[in-house]
C-alpha angles and dihedrals in degrees: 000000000000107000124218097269100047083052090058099046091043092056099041084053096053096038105094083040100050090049093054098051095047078045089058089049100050109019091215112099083206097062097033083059093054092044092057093044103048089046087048086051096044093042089045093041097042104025111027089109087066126109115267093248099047080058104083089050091050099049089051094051091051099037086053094046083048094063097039090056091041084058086051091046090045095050096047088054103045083056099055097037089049092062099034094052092059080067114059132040129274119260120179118211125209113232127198114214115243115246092218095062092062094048106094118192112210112218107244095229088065096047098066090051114099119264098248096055088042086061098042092048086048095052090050095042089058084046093061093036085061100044090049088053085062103057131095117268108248087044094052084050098049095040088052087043093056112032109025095033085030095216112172116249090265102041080046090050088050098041094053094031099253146110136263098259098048082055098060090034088058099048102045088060095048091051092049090048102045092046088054095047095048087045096064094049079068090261110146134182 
């Protein structure tokens, strides 16, 4: 039983992961907030009582149902919006921009790095960032499950609902793609 200080380091560990990878699914850091949040609530409201190490795999497989729902949702109410919007008028809202989401917090760890460095591991980082953006979506998926949350081939095939096999599949072509394509940015191992 994990008790309530592994939960929460559990969950402040996987925190900036879990965002980006919502971030990579929806392409809206609104959504992708709401999406971590709601999986950490459900995992901490209906889980909590597991035991530490069952918690990685848990918090996959919700945050992955999570973003799956959140594609449903989307597409209901595209639909309905979509026809209700053809009849009322248009009306445009002014929005402020929120002071929190300009404020950027540096890790520790990368501000005592050299500039130089800082910049380079930035520049890749986007790169990536980027390369990742252009996958499928079950390899970019697998390819997050595996090598940023570092799940072994059988918790990743549970947690995306798989086998084995589709998981290594999957991850064999992303990191085809993404070394092509890297490669032809001029990044080299």
């Amino acid at each position: 039983m994990a008790s309530h200080e592994e939960l929460s380091v559990f969950l402040a560990d996987v925190e900036r992961r879990a965002f980006r990878q919502a971030l990579y699914a929806v392409h809206d850091e609104d959504a992708a907030l709401d999406l971590v949040q709601d999986a950490m609530l459900r995992l901490a409201e209906h889980y909590a009582e597991r035991p530490a190490e069952e918690l990685p795999l848990l918090f996959q497989r919700i945050l992955q149902n999570a973003i799956r729902d959140y594609f449903r949702r989307h597409k209901v109410r595209s639909l309905w919006v979509g026809l209700l919007s053809l009849l009322s008028p248009r009306r445009d809202d002014e929005d402020e921009p929120d002071l929190l989401d300009t404020l950027t917090v540096e890790p520790i760890s990368s501000a005592l790095q050299p500039p130089e460095t800082q910049l380079q591991r930035e520049q890749l980082f986007k790169l990536l960032e980027e390369a990742l953006t252009r996958l499928p979506a079950r390899q970019r998926e697998a390819f997050l499950l595996r090598y940023w949350e570092e799940l072994d081939v059988a918790d990743t095939a549970a947690a995306m609902g798989c086998s084995e096999g589709s998981v290594k599949t999957h991850c064999s072509r992303a990191t085809h793609t993404l070394a092509a394509w890297l490669k032809s940015k001029g990044v080299e191992p």
